[in-house]
Structures are given as structure tokens and as C-alpha cells.
N, C-alpha and C positions, 0 to 999 in steps of 0.2 A: 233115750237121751235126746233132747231135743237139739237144731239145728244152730248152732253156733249164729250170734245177731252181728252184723256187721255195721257199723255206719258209715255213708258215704258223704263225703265234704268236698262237693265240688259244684262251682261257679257256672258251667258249662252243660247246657242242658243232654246235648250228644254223649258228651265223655261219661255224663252219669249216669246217663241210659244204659251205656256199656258196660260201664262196673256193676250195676244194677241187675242187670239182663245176665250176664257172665257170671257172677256170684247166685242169685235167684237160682238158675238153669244145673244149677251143682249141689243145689242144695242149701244154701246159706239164706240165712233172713236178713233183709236189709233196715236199715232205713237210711234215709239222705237229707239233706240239709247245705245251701248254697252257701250260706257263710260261715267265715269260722268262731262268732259269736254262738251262732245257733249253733255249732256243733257241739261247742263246749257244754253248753246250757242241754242240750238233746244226750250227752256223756252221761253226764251229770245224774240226770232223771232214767236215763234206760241203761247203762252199766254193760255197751255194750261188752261184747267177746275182743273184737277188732277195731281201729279206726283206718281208715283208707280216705288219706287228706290230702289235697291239692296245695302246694305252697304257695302259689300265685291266687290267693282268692281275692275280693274287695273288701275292702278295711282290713284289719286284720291279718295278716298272710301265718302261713300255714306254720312257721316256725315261732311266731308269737305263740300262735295255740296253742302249739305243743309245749312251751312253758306254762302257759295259766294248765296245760293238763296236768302237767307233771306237778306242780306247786298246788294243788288238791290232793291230799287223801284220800278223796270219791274217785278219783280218774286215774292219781299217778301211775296205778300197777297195769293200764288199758294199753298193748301194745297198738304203735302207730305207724302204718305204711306212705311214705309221702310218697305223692305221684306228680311228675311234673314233667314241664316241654326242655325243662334242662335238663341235658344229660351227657355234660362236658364232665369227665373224670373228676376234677376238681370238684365242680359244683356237686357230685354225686357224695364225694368227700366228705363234704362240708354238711351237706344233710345229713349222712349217716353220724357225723361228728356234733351234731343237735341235739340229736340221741333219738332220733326215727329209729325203728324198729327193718325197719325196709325201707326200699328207694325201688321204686321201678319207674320206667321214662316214657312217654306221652309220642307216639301214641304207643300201647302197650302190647304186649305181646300176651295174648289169653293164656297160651303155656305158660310162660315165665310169671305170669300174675299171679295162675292159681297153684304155681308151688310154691312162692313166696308166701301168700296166704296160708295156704296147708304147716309152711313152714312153722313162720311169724306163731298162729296159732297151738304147735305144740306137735305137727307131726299128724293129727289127729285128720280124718277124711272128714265131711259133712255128712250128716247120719242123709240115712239114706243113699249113699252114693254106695 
């Protein structure tokens, strides 16, 4: 079984290094993409398993994207974890109320990331781990 593809949609060349590095290091395939045009367009074509999206990106923010996701047929079924420096109850609320799949807060907790992940995903480990 091969390793579950992730895509990372984040603005922030550090913060994507971490999801990046963090997901890599467990097993998971990445790819990343700064905006959330190209994310959509990068969904689109590579079908990942996951998306791990920042809602503060430029142009676009993360909760547009995640409508133009959902309103494709090619994307809608793609669960989507926003990650963000908000993480006022509320604000957490409201994202999961977008219909993100996950919400974890910036900066992140590598535990609480990669159960979210394992979760989101289906429970399933990354082969190899």
C-alpha cells in the first residue's frame, strides 16, 4: 500500500517546512503549494489523500478554497485540515462550521497534528510506520 499524498497550502516558507518535515519523517508523501489557487489546481491534478491548508493565505484565503473544493466533483470527497494563528474558540467554531475536516492552531503541536492527520484520514497509520 503506498504512503498516503498529503498537500500542504501554506504561505509561510518555515510553517511548510514543518508540515512538510513532520508529515515526510512519518511516512506520508507531500506536496505544497503557497497559494490557494494553486492548491486547488495542484488537488485537481494529484487527487491527493489529504489537504493541510492555512486560511490566511494571499488572494484567496483558505475558506474560499475550500468552497471552490467542495463545489468540484474532482475534489469535494478530499478531507481538508485548516491550520491557522487563530485559535480563539470561536474562530475554531466557525472553521470547523465551513466544513474543514480538522482545525489545529499555528503554531502546532506535532502530537496533536499527527493524530488529527491519522484521524482525518480514516484511523489508518502511514505504511511504513
Amino acid at each position: 500500500m503506498a504512503e498516503s499524498l498529503i498537500l500542504i497550502v501554506e504561505d509561510n516558507a518555515r510553517n511548510a517546512k514543518l508540515l512538510r518535515d513532520v508529515l515526510q519523517a512519518t511516512g506520508y508523501r507531500t506536496l505544497h503549494t503557497v497559494t490557494a489557487e494553486e492548491g486547488i489546481e495542484v488537488a485537481r491534478r494529484e487527487q491527493p489523500d489529504l489537504v493541510v491548508m492555512d486560511i490566511q493565505l494571499p488572494g484567496m484565503d483558505g475558506k474560499a478554497a475550500l468552497r471552490e473544493l467542495r463545489k468540484d466533483p474532482a475534489t469535494q470527497r478530499i478531507p481538508v485540515i485548516a491550520v491557522t494563528a487563530s485559535v480563539m474558540p470561536l474562530e475554531r467554531a466557525e472553521v470547523l462550521a465551513a466544513g474543514f475536516n480538522g482545525f489545529q492552531g499555528k503554531p502546532i503541536s506535532v502530537k496533536a497534528f499527527l493524530e488529527e492527520v491519522k484521524t482525518v484520514l480514516g484511523g489508518g497509520a502511514p505504511a511504513g510506520s
